[in-house]
N, C-alpha and C positions, 0 to 999 in steps of 0.2 A: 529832333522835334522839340521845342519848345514843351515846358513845364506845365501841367496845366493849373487852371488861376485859385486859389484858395477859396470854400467856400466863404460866401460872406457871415460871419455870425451876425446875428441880430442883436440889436442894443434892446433890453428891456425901460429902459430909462426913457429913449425918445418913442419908445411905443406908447409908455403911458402920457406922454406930451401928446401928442397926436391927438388921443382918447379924451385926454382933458379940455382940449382946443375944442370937439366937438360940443361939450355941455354947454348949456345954456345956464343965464345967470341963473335962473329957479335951479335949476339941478342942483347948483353950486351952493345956493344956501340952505336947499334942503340937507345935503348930504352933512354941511359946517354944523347943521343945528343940532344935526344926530350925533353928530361923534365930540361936538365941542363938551369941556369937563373943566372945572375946577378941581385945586388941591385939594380942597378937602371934601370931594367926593370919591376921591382915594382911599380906600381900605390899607393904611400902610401896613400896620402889620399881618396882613394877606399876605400882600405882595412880599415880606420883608420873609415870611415864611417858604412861600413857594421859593423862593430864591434861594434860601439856604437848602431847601430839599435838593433842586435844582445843582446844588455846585457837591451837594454830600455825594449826589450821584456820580457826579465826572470824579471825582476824588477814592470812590470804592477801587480796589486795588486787590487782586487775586494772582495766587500764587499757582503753578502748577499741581496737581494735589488735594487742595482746598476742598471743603462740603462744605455746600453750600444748600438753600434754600433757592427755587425760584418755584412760577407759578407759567404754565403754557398756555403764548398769546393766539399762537399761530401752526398749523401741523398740515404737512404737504407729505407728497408721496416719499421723499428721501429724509425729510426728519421732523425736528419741531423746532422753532422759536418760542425760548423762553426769556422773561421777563425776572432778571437776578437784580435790580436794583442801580445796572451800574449806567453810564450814559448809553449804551447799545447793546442791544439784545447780545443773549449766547444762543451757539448753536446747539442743540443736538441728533448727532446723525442718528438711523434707522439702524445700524450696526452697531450702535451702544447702550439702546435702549432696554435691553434684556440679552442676558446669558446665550441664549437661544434665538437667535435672530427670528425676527416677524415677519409672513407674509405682507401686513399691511401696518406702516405705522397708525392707524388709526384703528386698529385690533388692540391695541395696549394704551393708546393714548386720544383724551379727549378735550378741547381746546377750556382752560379754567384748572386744569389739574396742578397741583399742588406737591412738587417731587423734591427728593434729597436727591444731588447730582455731587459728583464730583469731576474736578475742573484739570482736562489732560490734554489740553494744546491753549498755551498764553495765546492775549488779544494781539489780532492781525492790524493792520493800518487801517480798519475802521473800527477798531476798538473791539470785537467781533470774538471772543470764546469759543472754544469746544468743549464741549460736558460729556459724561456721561455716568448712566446708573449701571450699565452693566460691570465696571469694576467696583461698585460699591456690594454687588449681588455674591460676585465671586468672591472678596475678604470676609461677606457675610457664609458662602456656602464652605469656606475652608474651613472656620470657625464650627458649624454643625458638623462635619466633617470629624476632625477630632472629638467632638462629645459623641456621636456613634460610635468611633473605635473605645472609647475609654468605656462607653454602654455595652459592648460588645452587638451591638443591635446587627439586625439582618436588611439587607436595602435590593430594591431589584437594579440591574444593570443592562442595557442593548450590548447585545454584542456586534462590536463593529468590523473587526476583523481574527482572524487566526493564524502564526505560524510558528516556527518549531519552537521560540524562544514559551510563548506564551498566547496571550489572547488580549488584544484590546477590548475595553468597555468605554460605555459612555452612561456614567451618574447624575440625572438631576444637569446635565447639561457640562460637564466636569469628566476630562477623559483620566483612566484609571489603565490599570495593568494587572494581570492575573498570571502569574505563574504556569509555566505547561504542569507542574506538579501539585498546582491546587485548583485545577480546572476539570471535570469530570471527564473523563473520556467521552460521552455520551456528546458533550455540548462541546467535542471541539472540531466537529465537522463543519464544511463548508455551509450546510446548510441550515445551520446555526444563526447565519451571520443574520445579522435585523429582529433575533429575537432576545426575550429577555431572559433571565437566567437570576434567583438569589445571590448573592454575594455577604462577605463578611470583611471588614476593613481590618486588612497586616498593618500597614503604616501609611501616613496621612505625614507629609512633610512639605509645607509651603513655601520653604525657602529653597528648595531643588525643584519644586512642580511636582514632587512623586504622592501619587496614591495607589499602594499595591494590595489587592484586595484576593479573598479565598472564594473558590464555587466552591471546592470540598468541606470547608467548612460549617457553611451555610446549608450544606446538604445533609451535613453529619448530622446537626442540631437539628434539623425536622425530621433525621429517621429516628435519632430517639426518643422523640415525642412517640414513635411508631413502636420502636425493636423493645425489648425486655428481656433481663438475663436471662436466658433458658431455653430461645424465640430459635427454633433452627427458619436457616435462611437459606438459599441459595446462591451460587456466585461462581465469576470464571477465574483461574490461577492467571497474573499478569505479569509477577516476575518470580524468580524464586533465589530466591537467598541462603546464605550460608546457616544463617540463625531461624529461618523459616519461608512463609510464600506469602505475597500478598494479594487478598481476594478483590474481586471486586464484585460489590453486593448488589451493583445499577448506583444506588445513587452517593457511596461513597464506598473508600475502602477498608478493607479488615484484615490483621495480620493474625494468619495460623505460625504460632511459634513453634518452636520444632520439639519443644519440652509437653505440646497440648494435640502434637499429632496422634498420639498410640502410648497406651502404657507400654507397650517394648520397647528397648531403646534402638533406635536407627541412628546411622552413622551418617548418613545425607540426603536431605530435602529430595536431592534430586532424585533418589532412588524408588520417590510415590509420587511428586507431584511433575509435573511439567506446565509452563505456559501454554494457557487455551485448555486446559483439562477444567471440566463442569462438577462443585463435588456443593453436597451439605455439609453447613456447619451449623454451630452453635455458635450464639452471644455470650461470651464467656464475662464480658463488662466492657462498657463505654465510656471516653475521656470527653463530654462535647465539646470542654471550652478548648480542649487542645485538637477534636475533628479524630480522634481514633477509636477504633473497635477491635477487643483482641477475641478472637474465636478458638471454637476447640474441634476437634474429633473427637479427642481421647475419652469425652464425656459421654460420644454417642457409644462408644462399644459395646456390643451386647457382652462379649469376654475380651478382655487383656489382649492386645496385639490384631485383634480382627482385623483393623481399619491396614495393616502390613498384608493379612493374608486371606483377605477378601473383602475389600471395601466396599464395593454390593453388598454385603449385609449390613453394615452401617450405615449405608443411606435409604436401605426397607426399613431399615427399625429405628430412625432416628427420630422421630416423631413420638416414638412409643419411648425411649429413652431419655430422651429429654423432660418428658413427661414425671419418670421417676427422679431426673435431677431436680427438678422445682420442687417438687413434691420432700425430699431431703432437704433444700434448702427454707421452706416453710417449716418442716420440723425445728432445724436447727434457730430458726427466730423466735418461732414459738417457748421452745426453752430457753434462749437466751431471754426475753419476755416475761417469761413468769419465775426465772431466775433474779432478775432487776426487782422484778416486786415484790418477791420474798424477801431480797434484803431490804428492800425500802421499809416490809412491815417491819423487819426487825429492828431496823433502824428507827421507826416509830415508839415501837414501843420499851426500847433501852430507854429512848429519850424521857417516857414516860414513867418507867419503874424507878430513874434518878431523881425525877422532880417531888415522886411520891415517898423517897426516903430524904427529903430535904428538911422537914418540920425533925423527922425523929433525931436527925443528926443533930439540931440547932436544941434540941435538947438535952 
């Protein structure tokens, strides 16, 4: 079968012949009279202005990387046209416009806005950019980032998912990582996932991508806002150790040492505690910037060895004995108290009996 014929393109040139063939001479000298101009009714240096604006703009020149300034002419459902100055708009996608992608470009952006972009795909064969603010957000949120960890500050985190290693989160739009050993047991069920949880920043490191952050931490430091030495608590035994067990209190953990179990000496942990066994203890002191708590028994005994040979009676009476260990430890501040200001008076007044034999010495 034969080819079939090319369509004909149209000549613009013998269209407007055509069109001008119709005018009549008045048309002809009305239109001459309108548009005829002498030189010097030329604004040159107007024109001599716009032109260099004009050629400054083809001549702008961006680099991959770049910040730049532009101003948004145009915003459609997949992104924005903006106006950077150079002969052809850039683009920016609805994927770059923020950390967290938008339901609607027009939820973050409005047509006259005025943005810092940076420039991450060179001009296409209409001269045509890609920008975007969301890696300018993310240099900005790495940067906050390390001033929390150096602040020690507390931040909330989604959790996204869970398995044996640890826990994903997601910060401020920024995924992170938590340790299975600084993750509460409480929040690392499935049924966790989508909700938020405190967090405390281990390391912030931008040129790996890692941010590993603590639950236990962040949990330690609001229970001591709560606990106070002396506070009995209660809690389940989770592992147990050669040097002692560790509790866990709900919202962080606490180690019973094996020197703070019982004034009797025991020769093994295991010999009283087992994992999954429910006991009171006491707040013997809190580390919060390092997230530990060390507790006692030894302090609940009503006598020397109970907690070995009947530990029901150290947890009837721990309430009532702990009672008298605060009680000894306010004594013992109170005399160190007014032991410091005894010597501070005497300290005053040495100062004072030398100044007053100062004249009889100088005589």
């Amino acid at each position: 079968p034969e080819a079939a014929a090319a369509p004909e393109v149209p000549n613009p040139m013998a269209q407007l012949e055509q069109e001008a063939a119709r005018l009549s001479p008045a048309d002809v000298k009305a239109l001459a009279a309108k548009w005829d101009f002498t030189e010097d009714d030329l604004d040159k240096e107007k024109l001599y202005a716009e032109l260099d604006s004009m050629l400054g703009k083809q001549n702008l020149k961006f680099t991959v990387g770049d910040r730049i300034s532009g101003v948004v002419y145009k915003v459609d459902s997949r992104g924005a046209f903006v106006d950077i100055g150079a002969k052809a708009p850039a683009y920016l996608p609805i994927a770059e416009v923020a950390i967290i992608k938008p339901n609607k470009m027009t939820d973050v952006l409005n047509t006259g806005d005025e943005l810092e972009l940076q420039v991450i795909q060179k001009a296409d064969r209409d001269g045509m950019m890609v920008l975007s603010i969301r890696k300018i957000e993310f240099q900005k949120l790495w940067t906050r980032f390390r001033e929390l960890l150096a602040e020690d500050a507390t931040v909330e985190g989604e959790i996204v998912s869970n398995n044996r290693g640890g826990t994903l989160v997601m910060v401020e739009g920024l995924r992170g990582f938590v340790p299975s050993s600084h993750m509460s047991p409480h929040n690392k069920s499935e049924d966790m996932v989508g909700k938020s949880v405190p967090l405390k920043f281990l390391e912030v490191d931008e040129e790996r991508g890692r941010v590993v952050l603590s639950n236990r931490r962040a949990l330690a430091e609001q229970k001591a806002r709560d606990y106070a030495v002396g506070d009995v608590v209660e809690g389940v035994v989770t592992s147990v150790k050669p040097y002692g067990c560790f509790v866990d209190l709900g919202a962080s953990n606490g180690l019973l040492h094996i020197s703070q179990i019982s004034h009797d000496r025991l020769s093994s942990v295991e010999d009283v505690f087992k994992s999954g066994d429910r006991l009171r203890v006491m707040i013997l002191s809190q580390d919060s910037e390092r997230g530990r708590i060390s507790l006692s028994t030894k302090k609940l005994e009503p006598s020397p060895g109970d907690m070995l040979k009947q530990p029901e009676l150290v947890y009837e009476k721990a309430h009532e004995m702990a009672a008298v260990f605060k009680e000894r430890i306010k004594l013992a501040e109170d005399a160190a108290r007014q032991e410091e200001q005894r010597l501070q008076a005497e300290g005053t007044a040495f100062g004072a009996s030398d100044s007053e034999a100062a004249p009889a010495d100088a005589e």
